[in-house]
Every structure is written in structure tokens, then in C-alpha cells.
VEXDREN-2710 file (C-alpha; in Angstrom, 1 decimal):
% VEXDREN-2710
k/r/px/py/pz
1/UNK/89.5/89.2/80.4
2/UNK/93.5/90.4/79.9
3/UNK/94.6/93.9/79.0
4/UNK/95.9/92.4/75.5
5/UNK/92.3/91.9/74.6
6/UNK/90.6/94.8/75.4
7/UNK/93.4/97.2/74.2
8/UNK/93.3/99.4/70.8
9/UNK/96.7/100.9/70.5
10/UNK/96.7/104.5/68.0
11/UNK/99.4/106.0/67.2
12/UNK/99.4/109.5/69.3
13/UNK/101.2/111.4/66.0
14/UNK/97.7/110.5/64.4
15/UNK/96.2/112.7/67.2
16/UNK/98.2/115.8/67.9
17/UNK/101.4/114.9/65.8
18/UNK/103.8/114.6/68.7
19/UNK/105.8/111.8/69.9
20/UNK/105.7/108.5/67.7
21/UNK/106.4/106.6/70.6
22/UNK/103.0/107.8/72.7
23/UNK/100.2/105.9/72.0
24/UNK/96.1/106.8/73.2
25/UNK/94.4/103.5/74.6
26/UNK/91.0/102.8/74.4
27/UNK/88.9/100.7/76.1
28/UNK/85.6/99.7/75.4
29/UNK/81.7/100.5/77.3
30/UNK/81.3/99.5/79.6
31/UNK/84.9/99.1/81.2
32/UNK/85.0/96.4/83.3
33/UNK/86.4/96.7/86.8
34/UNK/89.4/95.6/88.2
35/UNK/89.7/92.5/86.3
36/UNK/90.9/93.8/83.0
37/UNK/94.1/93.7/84.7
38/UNK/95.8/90.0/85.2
39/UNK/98.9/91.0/86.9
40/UNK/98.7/91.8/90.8
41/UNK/97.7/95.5/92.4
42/UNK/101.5/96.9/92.8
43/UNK/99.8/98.6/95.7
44/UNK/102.3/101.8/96.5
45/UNK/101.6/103.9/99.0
46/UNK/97.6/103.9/98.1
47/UNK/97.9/104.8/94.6
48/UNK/95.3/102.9/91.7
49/UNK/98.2/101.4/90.0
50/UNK/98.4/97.8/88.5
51/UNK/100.1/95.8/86.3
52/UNK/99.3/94.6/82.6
53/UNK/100.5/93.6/79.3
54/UNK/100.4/95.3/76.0
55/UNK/99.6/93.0/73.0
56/UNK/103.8/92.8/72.0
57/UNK/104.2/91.5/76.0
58/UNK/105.0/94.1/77.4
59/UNK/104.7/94.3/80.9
60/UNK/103.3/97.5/82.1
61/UNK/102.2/99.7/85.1
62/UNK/98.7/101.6/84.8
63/UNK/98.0/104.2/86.9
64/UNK/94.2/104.6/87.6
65/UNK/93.2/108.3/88.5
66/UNK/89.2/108.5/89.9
67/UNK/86.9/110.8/88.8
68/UNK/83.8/110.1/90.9
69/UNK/84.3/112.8/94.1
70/UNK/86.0/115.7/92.0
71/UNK/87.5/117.2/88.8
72/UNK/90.8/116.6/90.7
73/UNK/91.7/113.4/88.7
74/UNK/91.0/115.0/85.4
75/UNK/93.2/118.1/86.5
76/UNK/95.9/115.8/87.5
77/UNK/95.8/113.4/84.4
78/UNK/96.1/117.0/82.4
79/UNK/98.5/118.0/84.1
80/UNK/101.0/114.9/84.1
81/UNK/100.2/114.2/79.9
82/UNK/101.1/117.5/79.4
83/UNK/104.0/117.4/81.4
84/UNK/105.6/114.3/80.9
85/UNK/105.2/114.3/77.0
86/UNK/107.5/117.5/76.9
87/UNK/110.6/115.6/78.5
88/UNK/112.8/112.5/78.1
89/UNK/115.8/111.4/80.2
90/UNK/117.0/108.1/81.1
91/UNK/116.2/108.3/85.0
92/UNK/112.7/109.7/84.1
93/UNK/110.1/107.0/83.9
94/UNK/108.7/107.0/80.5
95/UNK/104.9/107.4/80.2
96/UNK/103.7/105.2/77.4
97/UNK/100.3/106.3/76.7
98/UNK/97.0/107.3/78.1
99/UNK/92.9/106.5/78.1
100/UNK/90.4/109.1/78.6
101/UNK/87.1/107.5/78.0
102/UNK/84.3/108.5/79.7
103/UNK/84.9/108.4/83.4
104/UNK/88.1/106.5/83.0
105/UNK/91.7/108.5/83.3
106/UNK/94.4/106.1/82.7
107/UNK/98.0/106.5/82.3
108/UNK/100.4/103.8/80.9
109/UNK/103.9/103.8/82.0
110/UNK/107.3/101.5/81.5
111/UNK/107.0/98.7/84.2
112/UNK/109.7/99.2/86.9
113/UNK/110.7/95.9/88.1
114/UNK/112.5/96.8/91.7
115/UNK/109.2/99.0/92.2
116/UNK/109.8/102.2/94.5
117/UNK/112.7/103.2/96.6
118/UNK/111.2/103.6/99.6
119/UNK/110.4/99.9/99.6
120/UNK/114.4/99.2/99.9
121/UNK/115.3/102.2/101.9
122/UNK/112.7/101.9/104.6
123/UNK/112.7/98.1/104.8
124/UNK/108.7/97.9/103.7
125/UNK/107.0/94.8/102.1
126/UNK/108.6/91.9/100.2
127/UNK/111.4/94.0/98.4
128/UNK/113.6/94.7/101.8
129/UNK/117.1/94.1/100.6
130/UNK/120.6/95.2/101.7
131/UNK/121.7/98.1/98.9
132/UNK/125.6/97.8/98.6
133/UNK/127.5/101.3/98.8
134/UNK/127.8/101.2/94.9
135/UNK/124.5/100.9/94.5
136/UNK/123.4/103.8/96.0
137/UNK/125.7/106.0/95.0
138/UNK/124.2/105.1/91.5
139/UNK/120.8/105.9/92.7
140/UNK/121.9/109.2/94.4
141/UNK/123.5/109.8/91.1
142/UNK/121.1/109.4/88.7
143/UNK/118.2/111.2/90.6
144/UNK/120.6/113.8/90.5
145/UNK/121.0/113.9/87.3
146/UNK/117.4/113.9/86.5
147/UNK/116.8/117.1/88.8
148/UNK/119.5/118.4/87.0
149/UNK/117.4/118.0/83.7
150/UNK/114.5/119.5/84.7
151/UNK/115.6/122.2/85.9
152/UNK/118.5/123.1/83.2
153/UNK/118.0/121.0/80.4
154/UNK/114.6/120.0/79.5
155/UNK/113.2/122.2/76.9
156/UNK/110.7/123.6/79.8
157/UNK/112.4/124.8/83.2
158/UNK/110.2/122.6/85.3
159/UNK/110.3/121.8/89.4
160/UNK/108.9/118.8/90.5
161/UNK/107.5/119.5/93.9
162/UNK/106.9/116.2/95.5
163/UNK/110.5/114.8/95.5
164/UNK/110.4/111.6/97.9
165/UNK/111.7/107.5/97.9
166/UNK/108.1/106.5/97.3
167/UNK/108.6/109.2/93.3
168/UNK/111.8/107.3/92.5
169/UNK/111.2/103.9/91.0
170/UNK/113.7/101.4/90.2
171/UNK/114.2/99.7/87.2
172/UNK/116.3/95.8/86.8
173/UNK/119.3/97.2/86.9
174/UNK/118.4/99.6/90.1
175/UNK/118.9/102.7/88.2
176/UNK/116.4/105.5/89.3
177/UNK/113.4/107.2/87.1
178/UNK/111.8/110.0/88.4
179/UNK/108.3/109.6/88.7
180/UNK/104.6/111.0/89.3
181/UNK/104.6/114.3/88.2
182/UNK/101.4/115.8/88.7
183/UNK/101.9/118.7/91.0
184/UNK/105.3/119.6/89.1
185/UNK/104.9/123.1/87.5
186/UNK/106.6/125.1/84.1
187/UNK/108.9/127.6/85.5
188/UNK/109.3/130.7/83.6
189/UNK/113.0/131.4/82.8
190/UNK/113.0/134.9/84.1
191/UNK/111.5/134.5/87.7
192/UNK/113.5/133.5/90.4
193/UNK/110.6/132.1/92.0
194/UNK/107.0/131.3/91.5
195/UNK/103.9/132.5/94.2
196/UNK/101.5/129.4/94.8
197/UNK/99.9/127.2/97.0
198/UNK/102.2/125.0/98.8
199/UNK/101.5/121.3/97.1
200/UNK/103.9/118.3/98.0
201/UNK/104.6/116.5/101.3
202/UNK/105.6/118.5/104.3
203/UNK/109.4/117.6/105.7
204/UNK/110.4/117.3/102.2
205/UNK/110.8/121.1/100.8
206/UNK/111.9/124.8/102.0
207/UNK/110.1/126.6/104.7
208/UNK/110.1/129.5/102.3
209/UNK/108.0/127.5/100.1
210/UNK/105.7/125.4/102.6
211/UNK/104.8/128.6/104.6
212/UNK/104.8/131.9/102.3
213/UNK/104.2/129.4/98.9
214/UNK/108.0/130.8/97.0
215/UNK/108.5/128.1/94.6
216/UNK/112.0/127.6/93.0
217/UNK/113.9/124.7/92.0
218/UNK/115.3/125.2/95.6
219/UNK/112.2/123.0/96.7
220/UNK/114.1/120.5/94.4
221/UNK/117.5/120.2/95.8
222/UNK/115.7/120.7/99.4
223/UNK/114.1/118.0/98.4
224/UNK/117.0/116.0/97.1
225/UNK/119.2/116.8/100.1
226/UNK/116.3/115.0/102.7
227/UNK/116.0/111.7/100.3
228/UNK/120.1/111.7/100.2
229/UNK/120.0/111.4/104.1
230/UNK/117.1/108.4/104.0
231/UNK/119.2/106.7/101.1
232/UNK/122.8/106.8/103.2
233/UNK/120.6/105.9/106.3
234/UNK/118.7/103.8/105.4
235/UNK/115.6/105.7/107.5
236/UNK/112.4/107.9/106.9
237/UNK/113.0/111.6/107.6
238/UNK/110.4/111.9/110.2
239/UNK/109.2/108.9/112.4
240/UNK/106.6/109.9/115.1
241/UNK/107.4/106.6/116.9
242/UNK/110.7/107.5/117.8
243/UNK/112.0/109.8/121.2
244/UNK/111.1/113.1/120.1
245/UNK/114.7/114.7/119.7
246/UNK/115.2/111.5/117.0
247/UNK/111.7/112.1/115.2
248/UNK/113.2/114.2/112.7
249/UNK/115.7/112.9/111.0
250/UNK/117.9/115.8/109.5
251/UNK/117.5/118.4/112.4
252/UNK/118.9/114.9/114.8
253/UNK/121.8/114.1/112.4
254/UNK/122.8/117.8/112.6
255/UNK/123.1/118.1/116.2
256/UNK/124.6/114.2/116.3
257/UNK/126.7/114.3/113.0
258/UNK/128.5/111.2/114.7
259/UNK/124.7/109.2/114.1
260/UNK/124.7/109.5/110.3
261/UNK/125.6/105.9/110.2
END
């Protein structure tokens, strides 16, 4: 059975009168499993995403969140709707619509064709290829400039939190969208920081954050400045496998400025 036939497409303004181009997708009882989508698992970095096709053709990632152990699918599938909806920018991947039916929490996005980053930069799977100098200094760029519209120019302050290669897919072209926004939070405009429970992936933010939970768009540019490294590098930030003085990346480079290359 294909995606095209099991798809009803509404029109989200119909719903909560809010973006034309959002659409709700629903799927009938009972879903079927895996095979509703024709197009191979993308398989990144563990996550329940897939490929289909909408009825116009289409192609399109799905992202599958699982509600069967906790409420922490529905909480994320909240949270990135909500989110995501409130912001547009070309190196933001653009969520196309949703399905919440039942136990099923689906979230439709624009079909990246180069996939992630961190399948280039780290050399992983079938998508290993050399990125000229250009080329990344267009990716640096335009992740960049997303960050910088999120935290200055979207109508809501907002910090990601989780800001990493395997976040930044790529589309034909190799420009970068930001993606997977579930732990990002609003930030009001008159704190300088936020008090919460540290969320993200550890090597990738402030210490003031990871240990005493201080969140500011500092996490961000932390963030940013780690995954600039791994771009010009071509290298994860931390790799256990290596001597220990090399296992982290940006505390090596800084003793050993000579070994950025």
C-alpha cells in the first residue's frame, strides 16, 4: 500500500487558521505498519524516519515519534508543531504537516536529498564525499544564518539546544536547514538566561549550561563554534578511540593549533 493512497490531505487554516501551507494527515484504523511507506528507512542516527510521496509526487521525509513506553513522544510532537509552525527561513527545514491519530504521532517534512551532515563530514554510510572549500563555507554560512534567526529575528526568541551535523540536513544544492527541534525552547526577551534541565548532547554546549542548567542563546553559538571545527576538519568532536590527549577534539586543536588541518 503507498503513502498516496492512504493519505487525506486538509488544509491546516481549516483547523486553527494558521499557515495555508500546513496540512493535518490522516490515516486510516488500523494503520498499517511499516509498509505504508515505499521508499527506503533513511535510517539517521536511530531516528523513525522514512521516506514517502504525497499524492502531487512529492517526495517526503516522515518522522515517526512512539508512543508505547511514555508520554515523551506526544510531549515532543507538541513541542516541535508548536515550534516549528511559528518560524520560516530558508536554511530551516520546512515541516509540511502532521498526524495525530490514535497512537500514531507523525510529522511530515521537505525531503532533503544529501540527507544529514554528519554523513559527509564524518565519512559515514554511502554519502562519504569530498566537500570543496566553497562548499562548506556555504554550509558554515547558512547555519549561521539560521542561528542568527532564531535568536534575533524570528518572531519568538528561541534557542535550539541540540545543535550538531546529524540537526543540519542538506538539501540538492548542499545548502543547510536546521532541523529537529524538539528540545528548543521560547526565550523570553527580557532574561538573559533561562534555569532548566540540561537537555541536548554533552560536548556540544556551555558548561554553564550542562552543569548549573543557564540556558542562553550562548548554548547556540557554543554549539555552532564545535560543529564549525568538525566541518573544517572533517572529524567528530569527541572520539573515544583515539589517544586520550586527541579524544577531544577542540581542547586538542587548542593546545596543537598547528593540527587544525
Amino acid at each position: 500500500m503507498s503513502l498516496v493512497s492512504v493519505i487525506r490531505v486538509y488544509d491546516f487554516d481549516q483547523v486553527c487558521g494558521s499557515i495555508k501551507t500546513f496540512h493535518i494527515f490522516c490515516f486510516p484504523h488500523p494503520l498499517p505498519k511499516l509498509n505504508i511507506f515505499p521508499l527506503p528507512k533513511l535510517n539517521i542516527f536511530g531516528l523513525n524516519l522514512f521516506q514517502g510521496k504525497l499524492r502531487d509526487g512529492r517526495t517526503v521525509a516522515v518522522k515517526r515519534l512512539s508512543l508505547e513506553k511514555s508520554f515523551q513522544g506526544e510531549s515532543e510532537f507538541l513541542a516541535e508543531v508548536r515550534m516549528i509552525t511559528n518560524i520560516q527561513h530558508k536554511n530551516l527545514v520546512r515541516l509540511l504537516g502532521c498526524c495525530s491519530d490514535g497512537e500514531q504521532r507523525l510529522l511530515v517534512y521537505e525531503y532533503m536529498k544529501n540527507r544529514s551532515l554528519d554523513l559527509i563530514v564524518y565519512g559515514k554510510g554511502n554519502n562519504n564525499q569530498f566537500m570543496d572549500w566553497n562548499t562548506r563555507f556555504q554550509i558554515i554560512l547558512g547555519i549561521a544564518r539560521g542561528l542568527e534567526y532564531l535568536h534575533e529575528e524570528s518572531p519568538l526568541r528561541i534557542v535550539h539546544r541540540d545543535m550538531k551535523a546529524s540537526n543540519v540536513l542538506l538539501d540538492d544544492k548542499f545548502q543547510p536547514r536546521i532541523s529537529d527541534f524538539r528540545l528548543a525552547r521560547f526565550f523570553p526577551e527580557d532574561q538573559a538566561y533561562l534555569s532548566t534541565t540540561f537537555a541536548g548532547t554533552l560536548g556540544y554546549t556551555t558548561l554553564e549550561y550542562a552543569i548549573r542548567g543557564e540556558l542562553s542563546e550562548k548554548a547556540d553559538i557554543y554549539s555552532f563554534g564545535v560543529l564549525l571545527l568538525e566541518i573544517i576538519c572533517c572529524r567528530k568532536n569527541t572520539n573515544l578511540n583515539l589517544p586520550t590527549e586527541q579524544q577531544y577534539h577542540p581542547e586538542y586543536i587548542s593546545v596543537f593549533p598547528c593540527l587544525i588541518l
